[in-house]
N, CA, C and O atoms as a Maestro MAE file, in Angstrom:
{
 s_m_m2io_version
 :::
 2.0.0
}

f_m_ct {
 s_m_title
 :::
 protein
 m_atom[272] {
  # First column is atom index #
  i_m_mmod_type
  r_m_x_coord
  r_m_y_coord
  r_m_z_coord
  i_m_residue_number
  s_m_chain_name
  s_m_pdb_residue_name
  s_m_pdb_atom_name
  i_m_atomic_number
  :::
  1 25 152.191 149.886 25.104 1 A "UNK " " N  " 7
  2 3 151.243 149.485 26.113 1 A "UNK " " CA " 6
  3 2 151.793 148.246 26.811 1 A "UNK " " C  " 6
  4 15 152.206 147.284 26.162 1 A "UNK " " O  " 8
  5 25 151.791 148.290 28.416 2 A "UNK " " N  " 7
  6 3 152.153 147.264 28.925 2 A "UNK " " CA " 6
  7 2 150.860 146.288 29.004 2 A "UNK " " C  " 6
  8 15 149.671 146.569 28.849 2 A "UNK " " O  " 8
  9 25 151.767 144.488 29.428 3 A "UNK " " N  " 7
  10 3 150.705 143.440 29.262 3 A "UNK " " CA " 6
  11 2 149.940 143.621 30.019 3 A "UNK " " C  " 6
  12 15 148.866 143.053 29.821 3 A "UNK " " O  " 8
  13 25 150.040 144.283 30.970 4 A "UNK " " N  " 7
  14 3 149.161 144.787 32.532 4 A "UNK " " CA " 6
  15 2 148.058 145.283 32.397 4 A "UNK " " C  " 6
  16 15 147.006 144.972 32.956 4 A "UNK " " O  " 8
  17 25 148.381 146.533 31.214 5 A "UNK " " N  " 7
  18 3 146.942 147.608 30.665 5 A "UNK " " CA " 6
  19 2 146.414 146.800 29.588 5 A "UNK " " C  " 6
  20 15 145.200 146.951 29.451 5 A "UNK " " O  " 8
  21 25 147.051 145.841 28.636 6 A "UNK " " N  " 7
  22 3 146.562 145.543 27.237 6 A "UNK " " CA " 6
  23 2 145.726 144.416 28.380 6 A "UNK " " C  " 6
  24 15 144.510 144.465 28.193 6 A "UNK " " O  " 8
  25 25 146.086 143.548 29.371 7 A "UNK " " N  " 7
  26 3 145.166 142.266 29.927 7 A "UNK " " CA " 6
  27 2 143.969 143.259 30.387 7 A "UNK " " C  " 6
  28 15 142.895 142.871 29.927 7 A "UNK " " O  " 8
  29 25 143.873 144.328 31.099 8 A "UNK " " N  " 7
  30 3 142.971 145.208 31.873 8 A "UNK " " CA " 6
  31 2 142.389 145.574 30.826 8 A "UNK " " C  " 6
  32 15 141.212 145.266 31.015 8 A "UNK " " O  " 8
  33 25 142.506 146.169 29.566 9 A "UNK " " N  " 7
  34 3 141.534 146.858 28.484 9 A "UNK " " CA " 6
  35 2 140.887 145.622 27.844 9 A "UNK " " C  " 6
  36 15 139.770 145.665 27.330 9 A "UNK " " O  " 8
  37 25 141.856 144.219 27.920 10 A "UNK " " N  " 7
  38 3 141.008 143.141 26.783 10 A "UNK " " CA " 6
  39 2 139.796 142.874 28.076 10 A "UNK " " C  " 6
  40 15 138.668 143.061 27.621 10 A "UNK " " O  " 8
  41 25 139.791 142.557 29.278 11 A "UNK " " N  " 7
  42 3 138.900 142.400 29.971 11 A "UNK " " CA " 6
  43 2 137.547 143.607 30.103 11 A "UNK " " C  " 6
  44 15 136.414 143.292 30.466 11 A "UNK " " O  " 8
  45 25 137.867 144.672 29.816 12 A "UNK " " N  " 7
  46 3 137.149 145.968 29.927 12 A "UNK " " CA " 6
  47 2 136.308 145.759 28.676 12 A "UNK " " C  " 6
  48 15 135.163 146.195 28.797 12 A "UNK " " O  " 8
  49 25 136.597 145.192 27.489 13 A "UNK " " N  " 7
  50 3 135.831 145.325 26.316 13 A "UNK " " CA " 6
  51 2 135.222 143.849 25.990 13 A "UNK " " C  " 6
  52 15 134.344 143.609 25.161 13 A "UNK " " O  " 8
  53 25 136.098 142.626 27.096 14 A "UNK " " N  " 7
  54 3 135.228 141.260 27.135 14 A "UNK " " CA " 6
  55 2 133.756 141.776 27.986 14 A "UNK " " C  " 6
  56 15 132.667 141.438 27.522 14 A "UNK " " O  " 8
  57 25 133.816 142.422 28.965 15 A "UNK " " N  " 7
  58 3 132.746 142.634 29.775 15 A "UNK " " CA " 6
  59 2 131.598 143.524 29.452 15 A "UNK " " C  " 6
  60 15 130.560 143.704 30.089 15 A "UNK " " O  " 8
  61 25 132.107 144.186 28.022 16 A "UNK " " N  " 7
  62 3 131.519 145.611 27.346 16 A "UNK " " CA " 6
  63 2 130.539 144.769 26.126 16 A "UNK " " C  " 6
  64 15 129.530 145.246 25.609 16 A "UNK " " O  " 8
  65 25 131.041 143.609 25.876 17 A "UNK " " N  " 7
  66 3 130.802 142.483 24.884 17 A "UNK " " CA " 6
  67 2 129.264 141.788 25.738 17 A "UNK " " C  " 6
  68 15 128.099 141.709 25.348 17 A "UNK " " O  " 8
  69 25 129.886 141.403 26.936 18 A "UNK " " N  " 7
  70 3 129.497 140.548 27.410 18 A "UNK " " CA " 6
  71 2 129.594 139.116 27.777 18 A "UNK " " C  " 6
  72 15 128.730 138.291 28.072 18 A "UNK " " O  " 8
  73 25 130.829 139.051 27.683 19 A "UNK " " N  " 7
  74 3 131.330 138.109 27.492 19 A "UNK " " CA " 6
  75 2 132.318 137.466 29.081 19 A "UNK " " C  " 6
  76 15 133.503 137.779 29.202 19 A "UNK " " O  " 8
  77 25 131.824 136.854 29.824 20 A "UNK " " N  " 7
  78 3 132.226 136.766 30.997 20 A "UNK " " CA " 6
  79 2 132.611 135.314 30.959 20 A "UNK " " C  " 6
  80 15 131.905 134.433 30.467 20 A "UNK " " O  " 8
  81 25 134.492 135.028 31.852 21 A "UNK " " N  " 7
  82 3 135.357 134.442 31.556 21 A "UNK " " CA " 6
  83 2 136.446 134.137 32.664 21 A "UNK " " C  " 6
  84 15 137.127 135.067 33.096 21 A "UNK " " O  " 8
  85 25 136.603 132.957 33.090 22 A "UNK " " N  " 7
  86 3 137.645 133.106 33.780 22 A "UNK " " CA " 6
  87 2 139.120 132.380 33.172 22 A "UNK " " C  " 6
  88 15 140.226 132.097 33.634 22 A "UNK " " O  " 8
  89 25 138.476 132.282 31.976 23 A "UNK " " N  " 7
  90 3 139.813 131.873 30.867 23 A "UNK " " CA " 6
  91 2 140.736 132.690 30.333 23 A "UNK " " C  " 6
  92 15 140.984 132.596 29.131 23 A "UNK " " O  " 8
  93 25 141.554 133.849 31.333 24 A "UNK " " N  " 7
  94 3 142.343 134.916 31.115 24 A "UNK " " CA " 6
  95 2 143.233 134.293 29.699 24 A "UNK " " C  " 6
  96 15 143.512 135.125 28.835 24 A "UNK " " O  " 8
  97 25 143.584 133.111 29.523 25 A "UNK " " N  " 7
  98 3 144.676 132.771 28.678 25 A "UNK " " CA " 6
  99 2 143.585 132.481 27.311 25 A "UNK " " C  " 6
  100 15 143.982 133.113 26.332 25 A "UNK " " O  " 8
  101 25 142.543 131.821 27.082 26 A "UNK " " N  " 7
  102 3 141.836 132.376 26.186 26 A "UNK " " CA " 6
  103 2 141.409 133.193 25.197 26 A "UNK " " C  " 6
  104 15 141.309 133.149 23.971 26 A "UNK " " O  " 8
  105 25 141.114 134.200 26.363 27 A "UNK " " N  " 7
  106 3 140.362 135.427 26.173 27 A "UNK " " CA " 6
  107 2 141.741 136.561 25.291 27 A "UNK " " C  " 6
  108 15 141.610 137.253 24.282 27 A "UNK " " O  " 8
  109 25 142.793 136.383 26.045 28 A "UNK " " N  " 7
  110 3 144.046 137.219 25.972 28 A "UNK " " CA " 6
  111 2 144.644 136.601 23.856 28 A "UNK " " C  " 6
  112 15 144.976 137.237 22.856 28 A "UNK " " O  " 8
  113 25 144.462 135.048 24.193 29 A "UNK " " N  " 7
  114 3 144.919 134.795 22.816 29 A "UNK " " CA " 6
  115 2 143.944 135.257 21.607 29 A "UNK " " C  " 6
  116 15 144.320 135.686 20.516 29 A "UNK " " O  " 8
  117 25 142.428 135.049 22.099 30 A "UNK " " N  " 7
  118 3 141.124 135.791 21.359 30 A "UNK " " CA " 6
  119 2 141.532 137.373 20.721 30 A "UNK " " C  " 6
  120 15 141.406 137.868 19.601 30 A "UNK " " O  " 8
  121 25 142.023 137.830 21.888 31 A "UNK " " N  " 7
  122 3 142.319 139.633 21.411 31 A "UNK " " CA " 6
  123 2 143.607 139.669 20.826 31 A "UNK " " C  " 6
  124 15 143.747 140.560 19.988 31 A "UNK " " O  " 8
  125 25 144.735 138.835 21.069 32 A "UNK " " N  " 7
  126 3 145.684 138.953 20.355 32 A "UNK " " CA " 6
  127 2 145.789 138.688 18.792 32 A "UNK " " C  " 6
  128 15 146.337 139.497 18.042 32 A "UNK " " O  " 8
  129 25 145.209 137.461 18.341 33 A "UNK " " N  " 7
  130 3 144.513 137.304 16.995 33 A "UNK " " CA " 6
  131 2 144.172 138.418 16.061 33 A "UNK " " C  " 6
  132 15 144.575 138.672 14.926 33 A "UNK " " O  " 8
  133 25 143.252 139.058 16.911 34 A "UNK " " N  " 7
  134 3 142.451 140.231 16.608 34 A "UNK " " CA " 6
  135 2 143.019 141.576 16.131 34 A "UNK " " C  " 6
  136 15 142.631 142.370 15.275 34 A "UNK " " O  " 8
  137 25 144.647 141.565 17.433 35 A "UNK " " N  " 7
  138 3 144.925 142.649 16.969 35 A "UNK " " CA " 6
  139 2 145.503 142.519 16.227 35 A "UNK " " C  " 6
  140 15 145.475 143.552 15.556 35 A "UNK " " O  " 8
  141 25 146.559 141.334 15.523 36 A "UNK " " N  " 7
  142 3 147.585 141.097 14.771 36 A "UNK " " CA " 6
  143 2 146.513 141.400 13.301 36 A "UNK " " C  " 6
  144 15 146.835 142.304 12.529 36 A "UNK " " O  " 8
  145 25 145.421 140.669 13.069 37 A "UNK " " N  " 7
  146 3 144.628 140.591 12.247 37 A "UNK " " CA " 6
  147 2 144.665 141.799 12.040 37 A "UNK " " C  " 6
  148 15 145.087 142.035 10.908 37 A "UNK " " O  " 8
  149 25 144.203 143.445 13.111 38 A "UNK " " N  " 7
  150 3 143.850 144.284 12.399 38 A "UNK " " CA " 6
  151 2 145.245 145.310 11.796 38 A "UNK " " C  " 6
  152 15 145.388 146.158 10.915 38 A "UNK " " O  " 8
  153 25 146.185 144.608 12.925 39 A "UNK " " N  " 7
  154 3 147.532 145.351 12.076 39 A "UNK " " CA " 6
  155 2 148.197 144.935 10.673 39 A "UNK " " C  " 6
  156 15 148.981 145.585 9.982 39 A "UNK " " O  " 8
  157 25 147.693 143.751 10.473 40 A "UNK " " N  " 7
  158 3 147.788 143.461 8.657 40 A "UNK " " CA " 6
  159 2 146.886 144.024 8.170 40 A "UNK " " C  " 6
  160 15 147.231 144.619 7.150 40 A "UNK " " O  " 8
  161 25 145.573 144.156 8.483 41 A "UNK " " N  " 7
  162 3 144.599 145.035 7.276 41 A "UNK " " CA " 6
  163 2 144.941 146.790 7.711 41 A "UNK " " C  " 6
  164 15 144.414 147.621 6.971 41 A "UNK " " O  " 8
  165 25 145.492 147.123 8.461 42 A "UNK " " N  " 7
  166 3 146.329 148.615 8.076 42 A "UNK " " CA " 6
  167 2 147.060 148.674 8.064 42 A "UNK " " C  " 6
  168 15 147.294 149.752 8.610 42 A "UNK " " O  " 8
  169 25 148.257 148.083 7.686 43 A "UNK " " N  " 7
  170 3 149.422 147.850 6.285 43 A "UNK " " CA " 6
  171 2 148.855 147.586 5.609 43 A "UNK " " C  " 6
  172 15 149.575 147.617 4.611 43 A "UNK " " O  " 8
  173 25 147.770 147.237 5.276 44 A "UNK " " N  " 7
  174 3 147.439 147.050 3.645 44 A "UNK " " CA " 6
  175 2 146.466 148.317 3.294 44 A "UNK " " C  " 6
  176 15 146.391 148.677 2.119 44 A "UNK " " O  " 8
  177 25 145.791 148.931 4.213 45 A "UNK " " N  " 7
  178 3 144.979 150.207 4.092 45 A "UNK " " CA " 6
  179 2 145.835 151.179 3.744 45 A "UNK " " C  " 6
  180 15 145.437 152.031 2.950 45 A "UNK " " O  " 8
  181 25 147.336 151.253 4.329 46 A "UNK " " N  " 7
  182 3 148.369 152.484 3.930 46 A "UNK " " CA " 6
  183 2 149.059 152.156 3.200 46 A "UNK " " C  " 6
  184 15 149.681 153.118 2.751 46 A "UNK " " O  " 8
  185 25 149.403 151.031 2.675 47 A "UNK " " N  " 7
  186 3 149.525 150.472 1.320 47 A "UNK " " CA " 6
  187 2 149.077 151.006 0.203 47 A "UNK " " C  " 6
  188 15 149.809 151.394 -0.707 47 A "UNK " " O  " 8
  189 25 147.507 151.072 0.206 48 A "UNK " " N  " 7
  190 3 146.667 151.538 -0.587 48 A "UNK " " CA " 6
  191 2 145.496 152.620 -0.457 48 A "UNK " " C  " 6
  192 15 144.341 152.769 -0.855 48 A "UNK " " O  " 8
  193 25 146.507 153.339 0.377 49 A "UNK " " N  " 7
  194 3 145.946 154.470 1.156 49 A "UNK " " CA " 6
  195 2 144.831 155.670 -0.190 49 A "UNK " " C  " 6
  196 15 143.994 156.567 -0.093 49 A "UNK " " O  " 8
  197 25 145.239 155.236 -0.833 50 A "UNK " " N  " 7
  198 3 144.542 156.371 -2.030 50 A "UNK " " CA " 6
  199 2 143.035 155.817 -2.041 50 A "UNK " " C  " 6
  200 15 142.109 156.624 -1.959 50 A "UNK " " O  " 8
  201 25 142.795 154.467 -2.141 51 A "UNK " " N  " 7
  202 3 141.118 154.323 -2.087 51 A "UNK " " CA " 6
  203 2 140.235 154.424 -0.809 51 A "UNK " " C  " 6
  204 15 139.007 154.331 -0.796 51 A "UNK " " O  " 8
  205 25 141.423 154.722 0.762 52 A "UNK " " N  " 7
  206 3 140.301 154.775 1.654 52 A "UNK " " CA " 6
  207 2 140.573 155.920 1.943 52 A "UNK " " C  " 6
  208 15 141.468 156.624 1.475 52 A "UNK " " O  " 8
  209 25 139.339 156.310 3.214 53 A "UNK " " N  " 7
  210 3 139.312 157.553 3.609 53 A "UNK " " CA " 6
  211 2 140.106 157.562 4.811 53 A "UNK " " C  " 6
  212 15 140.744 158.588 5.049 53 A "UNK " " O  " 8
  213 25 140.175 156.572 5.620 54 A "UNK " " N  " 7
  214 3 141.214 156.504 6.478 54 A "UNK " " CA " 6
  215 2 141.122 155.273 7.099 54 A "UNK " " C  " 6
  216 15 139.965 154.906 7.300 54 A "UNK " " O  " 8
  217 25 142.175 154.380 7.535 55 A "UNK " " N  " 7
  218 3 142.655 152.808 7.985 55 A "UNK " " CA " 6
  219 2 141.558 152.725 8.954 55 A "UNK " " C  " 6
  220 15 141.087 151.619 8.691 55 A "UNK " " O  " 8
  221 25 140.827 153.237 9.958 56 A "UNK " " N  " 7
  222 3 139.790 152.792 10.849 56 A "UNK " " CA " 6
  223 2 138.588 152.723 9.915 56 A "UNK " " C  " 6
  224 15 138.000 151.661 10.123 56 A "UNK " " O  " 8
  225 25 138.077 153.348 9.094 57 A "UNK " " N  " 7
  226 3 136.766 152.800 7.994 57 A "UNK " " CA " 6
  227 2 137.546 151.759 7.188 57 A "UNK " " C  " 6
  228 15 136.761 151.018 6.596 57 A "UNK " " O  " 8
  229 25 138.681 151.494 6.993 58 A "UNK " " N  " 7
  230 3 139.337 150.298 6.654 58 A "UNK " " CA " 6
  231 2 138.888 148.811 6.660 58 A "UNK " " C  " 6
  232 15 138.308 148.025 5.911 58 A "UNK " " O  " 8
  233 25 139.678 148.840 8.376 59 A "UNK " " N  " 7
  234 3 139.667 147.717 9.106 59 A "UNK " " CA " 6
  235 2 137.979 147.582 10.045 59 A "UNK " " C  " 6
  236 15 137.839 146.624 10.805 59 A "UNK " " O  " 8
  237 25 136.967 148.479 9.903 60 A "UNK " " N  " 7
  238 3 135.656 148.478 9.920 60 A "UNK " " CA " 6
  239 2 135.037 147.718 9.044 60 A "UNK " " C  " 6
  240 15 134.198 146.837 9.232 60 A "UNK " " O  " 8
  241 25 135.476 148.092 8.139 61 A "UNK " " N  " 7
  242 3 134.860 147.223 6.607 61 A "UNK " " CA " 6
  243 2 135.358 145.707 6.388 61 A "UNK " " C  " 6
  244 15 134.781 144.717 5.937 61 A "UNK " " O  " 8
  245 25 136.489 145.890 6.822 62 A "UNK " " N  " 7
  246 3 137.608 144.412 6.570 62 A "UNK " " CA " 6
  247 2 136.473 143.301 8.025 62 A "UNK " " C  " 6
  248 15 136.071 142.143 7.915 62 A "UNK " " O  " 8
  249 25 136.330 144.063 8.949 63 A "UNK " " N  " 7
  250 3 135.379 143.218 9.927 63 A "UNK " " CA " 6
  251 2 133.991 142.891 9.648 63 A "UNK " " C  " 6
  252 15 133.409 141.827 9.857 63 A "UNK " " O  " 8
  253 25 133.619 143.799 9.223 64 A "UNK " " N  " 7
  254 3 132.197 144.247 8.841 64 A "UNK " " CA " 6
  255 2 131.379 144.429 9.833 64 A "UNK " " C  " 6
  256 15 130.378 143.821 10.210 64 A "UNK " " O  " 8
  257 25 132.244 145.855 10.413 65 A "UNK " " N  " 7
  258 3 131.504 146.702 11.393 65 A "UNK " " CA " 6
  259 2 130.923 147.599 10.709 65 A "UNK " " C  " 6
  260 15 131.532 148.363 9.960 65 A "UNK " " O  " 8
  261 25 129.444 147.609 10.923 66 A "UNK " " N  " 7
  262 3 129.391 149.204 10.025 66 A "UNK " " CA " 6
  263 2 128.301 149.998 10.768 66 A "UNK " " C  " 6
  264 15 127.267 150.450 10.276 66 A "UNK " " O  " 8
  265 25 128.725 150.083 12.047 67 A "UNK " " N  " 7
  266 3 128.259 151.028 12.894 67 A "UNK " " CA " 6
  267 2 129.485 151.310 14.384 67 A "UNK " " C  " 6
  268 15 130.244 150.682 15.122 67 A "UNK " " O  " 8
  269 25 129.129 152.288 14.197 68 A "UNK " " N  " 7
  270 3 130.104 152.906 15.691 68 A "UNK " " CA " 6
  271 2 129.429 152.291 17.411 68 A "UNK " " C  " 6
  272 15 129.990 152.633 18.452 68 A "UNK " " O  " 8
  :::
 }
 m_bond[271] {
  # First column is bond index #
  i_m_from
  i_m_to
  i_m_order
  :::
  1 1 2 1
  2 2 3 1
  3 3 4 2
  4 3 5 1
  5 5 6 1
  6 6 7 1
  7 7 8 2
  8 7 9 1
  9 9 10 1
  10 10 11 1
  11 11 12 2
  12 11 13 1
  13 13 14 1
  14 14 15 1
  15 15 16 2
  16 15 17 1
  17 17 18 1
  18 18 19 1
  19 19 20 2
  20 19 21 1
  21 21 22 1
  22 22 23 1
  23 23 24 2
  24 23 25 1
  25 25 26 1
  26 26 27 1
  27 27 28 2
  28 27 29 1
  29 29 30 1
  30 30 31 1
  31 31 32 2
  32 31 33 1
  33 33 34 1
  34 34 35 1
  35 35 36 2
  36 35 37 1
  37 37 38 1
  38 38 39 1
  39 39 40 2
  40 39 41 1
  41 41 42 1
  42 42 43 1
  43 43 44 2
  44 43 45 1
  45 45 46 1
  46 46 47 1
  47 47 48 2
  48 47 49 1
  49 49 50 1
  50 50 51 1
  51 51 52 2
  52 51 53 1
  53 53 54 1
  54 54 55 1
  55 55 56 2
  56 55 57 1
  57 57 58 1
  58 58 59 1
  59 59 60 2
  60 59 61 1
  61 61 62 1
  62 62 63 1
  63 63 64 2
  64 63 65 1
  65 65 66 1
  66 66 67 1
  67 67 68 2
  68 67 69 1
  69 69 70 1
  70 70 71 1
  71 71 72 2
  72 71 73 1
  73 73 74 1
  74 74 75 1
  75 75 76 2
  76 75 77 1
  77 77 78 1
  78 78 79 1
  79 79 80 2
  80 79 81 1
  81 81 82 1
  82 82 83 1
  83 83 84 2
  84 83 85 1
  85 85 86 1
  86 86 87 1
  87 87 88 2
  88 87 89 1
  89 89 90 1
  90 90 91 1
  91 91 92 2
  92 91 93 1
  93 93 94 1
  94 94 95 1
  95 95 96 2
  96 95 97 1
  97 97 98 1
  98 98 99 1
  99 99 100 2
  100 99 101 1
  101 101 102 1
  102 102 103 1
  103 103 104 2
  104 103 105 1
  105 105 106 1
  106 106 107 1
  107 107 108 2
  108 107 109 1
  109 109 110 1
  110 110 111 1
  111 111 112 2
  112 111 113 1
  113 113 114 1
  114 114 115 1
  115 115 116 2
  116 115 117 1
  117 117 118 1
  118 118 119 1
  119 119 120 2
  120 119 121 1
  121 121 122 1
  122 122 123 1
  123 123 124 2
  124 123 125 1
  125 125 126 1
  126 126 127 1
  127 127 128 2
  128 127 129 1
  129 129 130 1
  130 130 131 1
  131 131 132 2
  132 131 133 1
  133 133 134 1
  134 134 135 1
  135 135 136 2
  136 135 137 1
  137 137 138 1
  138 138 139 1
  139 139 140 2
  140 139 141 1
  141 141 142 1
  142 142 143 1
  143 143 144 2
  144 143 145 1
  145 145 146 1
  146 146 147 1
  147 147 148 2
  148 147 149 1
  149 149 150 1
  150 150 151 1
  151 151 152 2
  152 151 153 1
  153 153 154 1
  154 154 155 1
  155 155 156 2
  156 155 157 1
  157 157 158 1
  158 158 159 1
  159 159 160 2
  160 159 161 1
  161 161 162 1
  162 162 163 1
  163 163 164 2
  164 163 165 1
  165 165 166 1
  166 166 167 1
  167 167 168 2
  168 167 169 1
  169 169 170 1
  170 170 171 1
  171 171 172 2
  172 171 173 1
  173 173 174 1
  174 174 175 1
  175 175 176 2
  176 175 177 1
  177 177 178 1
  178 178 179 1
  179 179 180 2
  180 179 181 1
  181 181 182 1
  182 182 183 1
  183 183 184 2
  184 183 185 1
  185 185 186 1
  186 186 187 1
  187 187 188 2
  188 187 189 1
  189 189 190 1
  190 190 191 1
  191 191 192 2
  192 191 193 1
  193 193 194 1
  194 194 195 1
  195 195 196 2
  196 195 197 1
  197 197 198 1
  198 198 199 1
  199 199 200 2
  200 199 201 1
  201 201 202 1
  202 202 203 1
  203 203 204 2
  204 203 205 1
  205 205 206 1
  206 206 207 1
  207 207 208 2
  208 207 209 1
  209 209 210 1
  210 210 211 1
  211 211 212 2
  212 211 213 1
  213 213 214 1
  214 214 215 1
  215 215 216 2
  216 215 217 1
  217 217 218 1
  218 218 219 1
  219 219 220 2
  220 219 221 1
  221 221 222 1
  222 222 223 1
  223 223 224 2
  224 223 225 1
  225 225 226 1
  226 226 227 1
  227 227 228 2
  228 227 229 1
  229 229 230 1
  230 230 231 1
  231 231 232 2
  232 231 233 1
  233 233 234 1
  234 234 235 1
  235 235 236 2
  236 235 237 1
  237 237 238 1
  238 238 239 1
  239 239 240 2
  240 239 241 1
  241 241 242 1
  242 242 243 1
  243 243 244 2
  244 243 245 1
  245 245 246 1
  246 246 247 1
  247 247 248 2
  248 247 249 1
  249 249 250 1
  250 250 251 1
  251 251 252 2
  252 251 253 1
  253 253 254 1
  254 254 255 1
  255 255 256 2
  256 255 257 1
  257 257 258 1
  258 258 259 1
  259 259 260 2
  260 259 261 1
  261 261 262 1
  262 262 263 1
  263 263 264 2
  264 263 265 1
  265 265 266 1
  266 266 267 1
  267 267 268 2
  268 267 269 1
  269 269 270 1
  270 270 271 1
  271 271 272 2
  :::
 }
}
């Protein structure tokens, strides 16, 4: 994914949030965090792939999302 679409989708899901911003450099380091965060908890979900049902109820749980 280019930085073009990843800046256009982090803004698409700041605004889906609600979250309105003209701190592009912010907002961009906010989602980057996020994603690095969720790409260590799935290496560790396929790590230990035998107790989940699959890395997105994973990293759901690791957030404590527990609704769609």
């Amino acid at each position: 994914m280019t930085k073009e679409i990843m800046n256009k989708r982090i803004k698409e899901l700041a605004i889906e949030a609600g979250i309105y911003t003209n701190e592009s450099k912010l907002l961009h380091k906010f989602a980057e965090l996020i994603v690095k965060e969720c790409a260590e908890v799935a290496d560790t979900a396929d790590a230990t792939r035998e107790k989940w049902q699959s890395v997105g109820k994973f990293v759901k749980e690791h957030f404590g999302v527990t609704h769609d």
